[in-house]
C-alpha positions as a printed NumPy array, in Angstrom:
array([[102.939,  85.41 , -37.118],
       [102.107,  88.985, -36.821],
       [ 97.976,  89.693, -37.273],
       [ 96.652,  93.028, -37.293],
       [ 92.831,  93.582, -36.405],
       [ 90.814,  96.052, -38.392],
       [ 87.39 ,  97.156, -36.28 ],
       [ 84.626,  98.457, -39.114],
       [ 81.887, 101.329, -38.148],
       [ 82.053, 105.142, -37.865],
       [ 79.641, 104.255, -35.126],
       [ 83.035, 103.059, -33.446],
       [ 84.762, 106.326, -33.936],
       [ 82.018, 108.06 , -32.733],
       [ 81.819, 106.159, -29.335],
       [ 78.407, 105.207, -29.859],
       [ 79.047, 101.936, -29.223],
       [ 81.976, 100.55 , -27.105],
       [ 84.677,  98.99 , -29.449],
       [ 85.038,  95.301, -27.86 ],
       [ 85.445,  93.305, -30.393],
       [ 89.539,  93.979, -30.683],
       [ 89.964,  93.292, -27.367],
       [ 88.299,  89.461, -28.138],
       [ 89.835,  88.837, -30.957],
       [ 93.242,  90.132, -29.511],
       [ 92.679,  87.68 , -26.423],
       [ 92.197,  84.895, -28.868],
       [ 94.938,  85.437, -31.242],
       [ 97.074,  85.83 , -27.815],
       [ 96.122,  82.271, -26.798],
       [ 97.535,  81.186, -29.855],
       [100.763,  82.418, -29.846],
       [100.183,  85.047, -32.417],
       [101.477,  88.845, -32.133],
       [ 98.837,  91.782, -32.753],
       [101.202,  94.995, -33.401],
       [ 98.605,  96.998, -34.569],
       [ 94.679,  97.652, -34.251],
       [ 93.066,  99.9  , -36.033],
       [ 89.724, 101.705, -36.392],
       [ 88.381, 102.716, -39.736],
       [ 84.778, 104.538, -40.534],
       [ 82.987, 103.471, -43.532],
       [ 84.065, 105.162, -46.324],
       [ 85.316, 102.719, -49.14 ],
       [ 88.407, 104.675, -50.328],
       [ 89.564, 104.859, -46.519],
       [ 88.424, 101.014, -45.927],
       [ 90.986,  99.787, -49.374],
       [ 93.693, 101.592, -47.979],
       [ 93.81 , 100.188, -44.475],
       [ 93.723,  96.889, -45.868],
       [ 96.434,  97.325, -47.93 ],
       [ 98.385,  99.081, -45.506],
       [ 97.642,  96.076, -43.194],
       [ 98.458,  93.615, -45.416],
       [102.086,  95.146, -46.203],
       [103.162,  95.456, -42.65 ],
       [100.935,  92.31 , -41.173],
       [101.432,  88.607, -42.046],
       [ 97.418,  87.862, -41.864],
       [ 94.241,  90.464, -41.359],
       [ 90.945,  90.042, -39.321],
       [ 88.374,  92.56 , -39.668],
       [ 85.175,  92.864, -38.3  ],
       [ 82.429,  94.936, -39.058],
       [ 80.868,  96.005, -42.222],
       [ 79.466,  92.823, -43.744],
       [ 76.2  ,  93.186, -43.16 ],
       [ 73.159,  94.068, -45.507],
       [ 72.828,  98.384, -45.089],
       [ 74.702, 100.654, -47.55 ],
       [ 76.866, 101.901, -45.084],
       [ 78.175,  97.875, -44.801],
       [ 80.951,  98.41 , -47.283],
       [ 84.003,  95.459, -45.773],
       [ 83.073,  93.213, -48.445],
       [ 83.099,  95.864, -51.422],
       [ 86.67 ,  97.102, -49.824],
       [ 88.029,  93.621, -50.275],
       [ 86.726,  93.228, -53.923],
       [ 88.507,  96.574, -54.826],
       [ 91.767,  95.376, -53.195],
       [ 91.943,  92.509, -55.042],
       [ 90.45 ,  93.869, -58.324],
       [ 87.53 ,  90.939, -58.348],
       [ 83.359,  91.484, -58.453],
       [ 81.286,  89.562, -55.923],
       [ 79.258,  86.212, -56.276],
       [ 76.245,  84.821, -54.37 ],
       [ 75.821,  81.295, -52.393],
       [ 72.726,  80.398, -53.754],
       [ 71.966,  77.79 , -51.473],
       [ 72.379,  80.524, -48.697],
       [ 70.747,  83.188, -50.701],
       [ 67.348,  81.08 , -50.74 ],
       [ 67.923,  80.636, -46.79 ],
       [ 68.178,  84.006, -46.226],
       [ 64.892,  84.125, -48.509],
       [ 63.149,  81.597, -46.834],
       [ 63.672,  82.776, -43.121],
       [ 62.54 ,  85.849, -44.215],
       [ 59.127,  84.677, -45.878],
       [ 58.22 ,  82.898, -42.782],
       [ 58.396,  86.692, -40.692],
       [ 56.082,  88.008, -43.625],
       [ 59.462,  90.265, -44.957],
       [ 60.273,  91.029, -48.204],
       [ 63.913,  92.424, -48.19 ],
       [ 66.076,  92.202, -51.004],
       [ 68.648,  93.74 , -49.441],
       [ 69.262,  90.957, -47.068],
       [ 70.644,  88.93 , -50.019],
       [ 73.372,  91.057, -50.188],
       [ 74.702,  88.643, -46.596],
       [ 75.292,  85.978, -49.045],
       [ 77.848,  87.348, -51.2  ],
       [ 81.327,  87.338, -51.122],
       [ 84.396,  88.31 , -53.298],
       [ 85.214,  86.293, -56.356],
       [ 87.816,  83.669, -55.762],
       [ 87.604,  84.177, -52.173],
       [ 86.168,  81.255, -49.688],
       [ 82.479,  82.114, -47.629],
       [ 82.635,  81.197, -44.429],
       [ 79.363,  79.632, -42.412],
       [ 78.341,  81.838, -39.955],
       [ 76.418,  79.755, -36.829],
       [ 75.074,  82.278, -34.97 ],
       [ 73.588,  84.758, -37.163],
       [ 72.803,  85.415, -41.166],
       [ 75.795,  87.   , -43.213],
       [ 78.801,  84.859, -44.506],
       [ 82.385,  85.543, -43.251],
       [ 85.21 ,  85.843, -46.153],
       [ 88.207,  83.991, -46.033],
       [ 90.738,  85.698, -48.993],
       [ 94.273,  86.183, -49.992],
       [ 96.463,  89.42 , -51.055],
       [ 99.416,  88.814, -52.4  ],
       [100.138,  85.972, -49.793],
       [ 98.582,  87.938, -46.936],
       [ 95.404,  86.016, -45.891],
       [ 92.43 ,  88.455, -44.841],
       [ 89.356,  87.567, -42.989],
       [ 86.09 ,  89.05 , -42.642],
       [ 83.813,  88.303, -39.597],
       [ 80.736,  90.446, -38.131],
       [ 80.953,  93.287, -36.095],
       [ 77.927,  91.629, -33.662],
       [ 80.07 ,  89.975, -30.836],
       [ 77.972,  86.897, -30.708],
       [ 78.583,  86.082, -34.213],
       [ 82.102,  87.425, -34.698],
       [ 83.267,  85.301, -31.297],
       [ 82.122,  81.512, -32.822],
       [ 83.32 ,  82.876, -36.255],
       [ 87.025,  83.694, -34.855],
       [ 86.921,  80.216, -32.825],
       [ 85.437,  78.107, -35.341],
       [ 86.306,  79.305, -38.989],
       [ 89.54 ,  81.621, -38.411],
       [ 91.447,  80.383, -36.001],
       [ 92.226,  76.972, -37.343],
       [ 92.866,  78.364, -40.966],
       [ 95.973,  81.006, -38.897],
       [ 97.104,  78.396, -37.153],
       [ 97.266,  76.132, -40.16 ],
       [ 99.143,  78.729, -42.396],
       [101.493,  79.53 , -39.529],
       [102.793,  76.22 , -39.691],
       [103.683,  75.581, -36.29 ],
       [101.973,  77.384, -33.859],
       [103.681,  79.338, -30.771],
       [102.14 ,  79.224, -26.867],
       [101.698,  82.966, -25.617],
       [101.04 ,  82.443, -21.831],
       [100.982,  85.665, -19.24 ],
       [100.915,  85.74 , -15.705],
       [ 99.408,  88.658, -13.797],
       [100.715,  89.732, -10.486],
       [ 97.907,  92.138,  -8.325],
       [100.118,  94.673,  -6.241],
       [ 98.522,  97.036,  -3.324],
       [100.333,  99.788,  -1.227],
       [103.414, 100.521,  -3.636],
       [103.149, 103.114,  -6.329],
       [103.633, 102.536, -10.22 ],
       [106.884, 104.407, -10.466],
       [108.421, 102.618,  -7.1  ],
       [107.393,  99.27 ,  -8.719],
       [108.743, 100.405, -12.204],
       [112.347, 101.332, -10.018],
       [112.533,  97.953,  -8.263],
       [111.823,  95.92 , -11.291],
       [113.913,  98.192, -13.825],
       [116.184,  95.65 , -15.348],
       [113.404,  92.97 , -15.737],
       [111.451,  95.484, -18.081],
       [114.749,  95.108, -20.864],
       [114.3  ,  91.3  , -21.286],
       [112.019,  90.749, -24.225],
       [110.803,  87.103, -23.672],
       [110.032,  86.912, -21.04 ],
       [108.178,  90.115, -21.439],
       [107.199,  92.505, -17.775],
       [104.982,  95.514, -18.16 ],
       [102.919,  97.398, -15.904],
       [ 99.383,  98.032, -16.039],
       [ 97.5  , 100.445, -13.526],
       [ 94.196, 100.002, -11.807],
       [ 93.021, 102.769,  -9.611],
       [ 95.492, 102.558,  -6.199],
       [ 96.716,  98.903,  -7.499],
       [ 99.09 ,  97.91 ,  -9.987],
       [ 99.855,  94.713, -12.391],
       [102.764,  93.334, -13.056],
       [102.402,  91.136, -16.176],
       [104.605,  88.474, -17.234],
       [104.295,  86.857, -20.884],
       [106.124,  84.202, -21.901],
       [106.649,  82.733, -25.949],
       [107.333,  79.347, -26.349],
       [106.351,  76.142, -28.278],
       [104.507,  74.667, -25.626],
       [103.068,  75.681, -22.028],
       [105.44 ,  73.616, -20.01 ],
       [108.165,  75.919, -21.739],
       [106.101,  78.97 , -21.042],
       [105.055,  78.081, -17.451],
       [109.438,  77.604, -16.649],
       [110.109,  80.593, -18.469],
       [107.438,  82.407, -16.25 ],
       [107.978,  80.964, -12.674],
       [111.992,  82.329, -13.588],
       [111.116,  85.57 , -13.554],
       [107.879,  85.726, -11.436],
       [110.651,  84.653,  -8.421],
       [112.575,  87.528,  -8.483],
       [109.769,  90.018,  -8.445],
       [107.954,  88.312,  -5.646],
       [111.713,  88.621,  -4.429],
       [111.53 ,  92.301,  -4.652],
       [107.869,  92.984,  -4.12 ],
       [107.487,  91.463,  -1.357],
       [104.133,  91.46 ,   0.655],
       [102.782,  94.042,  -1.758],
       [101.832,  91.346,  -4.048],
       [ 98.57 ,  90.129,  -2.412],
       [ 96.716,  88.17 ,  -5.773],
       [ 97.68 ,  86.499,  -9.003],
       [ 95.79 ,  86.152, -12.614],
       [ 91.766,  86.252, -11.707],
       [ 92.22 ,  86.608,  -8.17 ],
       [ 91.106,  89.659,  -6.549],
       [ 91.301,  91.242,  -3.05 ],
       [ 87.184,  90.845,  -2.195],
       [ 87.576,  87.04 ,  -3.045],
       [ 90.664,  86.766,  -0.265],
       [ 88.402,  88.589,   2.012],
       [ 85.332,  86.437,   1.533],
       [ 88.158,  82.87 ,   1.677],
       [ 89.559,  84.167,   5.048],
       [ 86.744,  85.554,   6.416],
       [ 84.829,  82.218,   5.821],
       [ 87.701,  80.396,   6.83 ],
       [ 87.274,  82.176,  10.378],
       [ 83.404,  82.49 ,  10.244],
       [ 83.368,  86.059,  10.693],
       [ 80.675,  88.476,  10.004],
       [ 81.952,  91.759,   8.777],
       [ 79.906,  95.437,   9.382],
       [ 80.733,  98.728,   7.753],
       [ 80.35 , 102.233,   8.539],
       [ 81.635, 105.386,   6.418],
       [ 81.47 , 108.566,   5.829],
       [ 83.088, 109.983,   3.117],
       [ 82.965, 107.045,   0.67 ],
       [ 79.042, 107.133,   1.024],
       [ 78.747, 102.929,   0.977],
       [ 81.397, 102.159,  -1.469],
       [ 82.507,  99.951,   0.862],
       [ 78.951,  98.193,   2.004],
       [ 78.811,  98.277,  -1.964],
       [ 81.346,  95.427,  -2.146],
       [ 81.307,  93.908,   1.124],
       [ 77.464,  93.216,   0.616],
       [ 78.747,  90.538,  -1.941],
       [ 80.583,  88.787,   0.215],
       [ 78.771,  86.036,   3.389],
       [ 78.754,  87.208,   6.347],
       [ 78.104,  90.814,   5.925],
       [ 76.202,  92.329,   8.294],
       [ 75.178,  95.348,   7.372],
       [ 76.425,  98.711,   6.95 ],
       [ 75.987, 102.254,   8.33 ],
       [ 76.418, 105.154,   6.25 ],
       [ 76.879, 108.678,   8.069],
       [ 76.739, 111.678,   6.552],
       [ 79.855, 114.504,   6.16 ],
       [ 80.478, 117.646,   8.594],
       [ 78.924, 116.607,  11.548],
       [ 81.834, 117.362,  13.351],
       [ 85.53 , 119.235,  12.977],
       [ 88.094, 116.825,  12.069],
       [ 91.853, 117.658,  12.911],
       [ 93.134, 114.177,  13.627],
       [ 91.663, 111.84 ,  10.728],
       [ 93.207, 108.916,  12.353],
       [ 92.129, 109.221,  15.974],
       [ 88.56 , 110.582,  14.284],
       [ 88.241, 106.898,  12.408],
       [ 89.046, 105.346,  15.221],
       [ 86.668, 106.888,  17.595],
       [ 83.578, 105.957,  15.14 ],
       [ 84.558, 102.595,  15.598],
       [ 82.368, 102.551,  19.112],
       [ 79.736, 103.762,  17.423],
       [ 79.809, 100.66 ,  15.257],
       [ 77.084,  97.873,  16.423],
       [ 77.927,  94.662,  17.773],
       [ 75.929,  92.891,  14.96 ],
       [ 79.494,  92.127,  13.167],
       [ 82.785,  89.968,  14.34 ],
       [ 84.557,  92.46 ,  12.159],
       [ 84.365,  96.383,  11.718],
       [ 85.38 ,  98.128,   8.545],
       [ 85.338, 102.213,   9.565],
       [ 86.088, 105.171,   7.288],
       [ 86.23 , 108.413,   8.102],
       [ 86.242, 111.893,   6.766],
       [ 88.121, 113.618,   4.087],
       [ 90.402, 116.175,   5.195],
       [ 92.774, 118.239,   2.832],
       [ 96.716, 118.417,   3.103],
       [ 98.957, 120.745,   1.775],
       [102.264, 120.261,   1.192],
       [105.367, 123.025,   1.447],
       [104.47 , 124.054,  -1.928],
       [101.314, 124.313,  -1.757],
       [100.517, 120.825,  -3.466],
       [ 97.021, 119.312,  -2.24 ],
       [ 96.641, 115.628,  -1.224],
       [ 93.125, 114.193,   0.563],
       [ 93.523, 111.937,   3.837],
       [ 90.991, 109.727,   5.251],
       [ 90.765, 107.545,   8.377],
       [ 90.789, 104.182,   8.258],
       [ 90.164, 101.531,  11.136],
       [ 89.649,  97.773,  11.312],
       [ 88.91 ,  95.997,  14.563],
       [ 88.72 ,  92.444,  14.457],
       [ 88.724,  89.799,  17.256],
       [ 92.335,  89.822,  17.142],
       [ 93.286,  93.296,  15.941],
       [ 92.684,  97.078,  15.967],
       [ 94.421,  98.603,  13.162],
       [ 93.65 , 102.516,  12.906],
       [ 95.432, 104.288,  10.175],
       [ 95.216, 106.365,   7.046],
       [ 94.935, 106.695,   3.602],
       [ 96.081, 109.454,   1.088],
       [ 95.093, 110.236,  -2.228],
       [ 96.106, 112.905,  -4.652],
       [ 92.793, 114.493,  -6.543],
       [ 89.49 , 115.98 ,  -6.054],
       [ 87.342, 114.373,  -3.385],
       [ 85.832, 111.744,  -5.744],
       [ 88.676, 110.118,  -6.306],
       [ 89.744, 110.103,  -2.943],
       [ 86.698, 108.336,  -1.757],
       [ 87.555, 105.928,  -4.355],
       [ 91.427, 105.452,  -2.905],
       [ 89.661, 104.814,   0.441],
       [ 86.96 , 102.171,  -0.351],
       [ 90.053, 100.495,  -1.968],
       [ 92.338, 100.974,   0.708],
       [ 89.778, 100.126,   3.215],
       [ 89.152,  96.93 ,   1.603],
       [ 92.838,  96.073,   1.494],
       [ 93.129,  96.384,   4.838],
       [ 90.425,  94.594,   6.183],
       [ 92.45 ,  91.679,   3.563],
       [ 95.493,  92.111,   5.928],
       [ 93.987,  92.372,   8.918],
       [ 91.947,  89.111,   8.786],
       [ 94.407,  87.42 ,   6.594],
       [ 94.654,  83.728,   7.799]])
């Protein structure tokens, strides 16, 4: 089944306030084996609001919007849905006098707020538990649309409770949409993208790419009628790109690299220091999180020539304290040209451990912000290999 989602509020369009509600609801229909093709964001303006319904209810086998249902003029989802469908509104009494009676007890007088208890004629209300205006629950020419609020706390329990069940129910028999995501550190999008080439043709199982700062995901999804089906379908392909991958894999799904550094180094019962430089303490930022940091040291920039950003890391690593089992040291930026003329940012990098001394460095295309950013990443990561256990 194929839902589109349909986000309500020129407030939205606008960037006023951050559109998360289609990223929910997307999760949720994703659990259920349902496919979102498109999301779209409309202002409100009622001619504009019919015709994005309809459109969404030719090319879409079910509709959620949210947004709009609420008790202001500018609230016009529910008047959009009556003109679709050529119907006027009615009123849940029962609800109506609720809506009266909560409001008589704050000392308010609002007619307005009776406008949360209608809902288009032949269409079904639906309860809302966590707030005041009813959900719709109708029907265009076999397409089912829903209406839920735009406030995530209501629109969440809404989706769960009311919507959900009533897709899965006209889908008939409901699909299992399961995704495994693998966290990948020290190989670039495009090398990844080369090495896993013929994997990104299969459609089911699905493998895209997804890019976060110096790390990329590879994501596997999986369609099936049940998870055991998914799960096989999964492992399949998740072998051969750990096959070709290698050691640049270094988490899967919710794992991330801080929570392997905080496992191993409680594993050894290390403390860890810091000192930087250029990345004024994003590094003591994070490692302060984790037990067993010790502190951090932050130094400030051009206190001294650097020609050798390696050997320059590395000799700031005496001037670390004792205070910590492990060091984390990061140096200053220094810029690179290439033969062209190209500009790339290097910084120094050095871990020292009980075990180990690993000096090395890190580069990073960009202005100098986003190179500090590279190198509290990269310094992180290799503190992860470096006290890996």
């Amino acid at each position: 089944m194929i839902v589109e989602v349909i986000a309500v509020g020129t407030e939205l369009l606008l960037g006023e306030i951050i559109n998360t509600n289609v990223a929910d609801i997307g999760k949720r229909l994703a659990e259920d084996g349902f496919d979102v093709h498109h999301q779209v964001t409309v202002g409100d303006n009622l001619d504009r609001l019919v015709e994005t319904i309809r459109t969404a209810c030719d090319r879409s086998d079910a509709v959620i919007m949210t947004g709009g249902i609420g008790p202001t003029q500018d609230d016009q989802t529910r008047d959009a849905i009556c003109a679709l469908l050529g119907v006027g509104v009615v009123t849940d009494r029962d609800h109506a006098e609720a809506i009266r009676a909560r409001l008589a007890e704050r000392g308010v007088v609002a007619d307005t707020a009776l406008k949360m208890a209608d809902y288009p004629e032949g269409s079904d209300p639906l309860p809302n538990s966590a707030g005041v205006a009813l959900g719709i629950a109708a029907v265009h020419k076999g397409t089912p649309i829903f209406a839920v609020p735009g406030v995530p706390t209501e629109m969440r329990p809404m989706i769960d409770d009311q919507v959900r069940p009533r897709l899965r129910e006209v889908s008939g028999e409901p699909a299992v949409l399961s995704s495994r995501l693998l966290h990948c550190w020290g190989l670039g999008e495009s090398q990844i993208a080369e090495k896993l080439d013929d994997l990104y043709a299969t459609t089911n199982p699905s493998v895209a790419f997804l890019i976060k700062g110096p790390e990329v995901r590879v994501r596997i999804t999986a369609k099936a009628s049940s998870v055991g089906e998914t799960s096989a379908m999964i492992a399949e392909v998740e072998a051969v790109v750990r096959d070709r991958l290698g050691d640049a894999i270094f988490a899967t799904d919710d794992e991330t690299v801080d929570g392997l550094v905080q496992a191993s180094l409680a594993q050894r019962g290390w403390s860890v220091g810091s000192l930087e430089i250029c990345t004024h303490g994003l590094v003591a930022s994070r490692l302060a999180a984790i037990t067993g940091f010790a502190g951090g040291v932050i130094r400030p920039t051009g206190e001294s020539p650097v020609t050798d950003v390696e050997a320059h890391a590395g000799s700031l690593m005496a001037s670390l304290t004792d205070r910590a089992d492990v060091s984390v040291v990061v140096g200053e930026i220094t810029e690179q040209r290439s033969a062209d003329g190209a500009a790339s940012r290097q910084i120094g990098v050095a871990i020292r451990t009980p075990e180990v001394e690993l000096v090395t460095s890190v580069r990073a295309l960009g202005n100098d912000e986003r190179a500090r950013a590279f190198a509290a990443v990269g310094a992180i990561h290799l503190l992860r290999k470096a006290i890996a256990t």
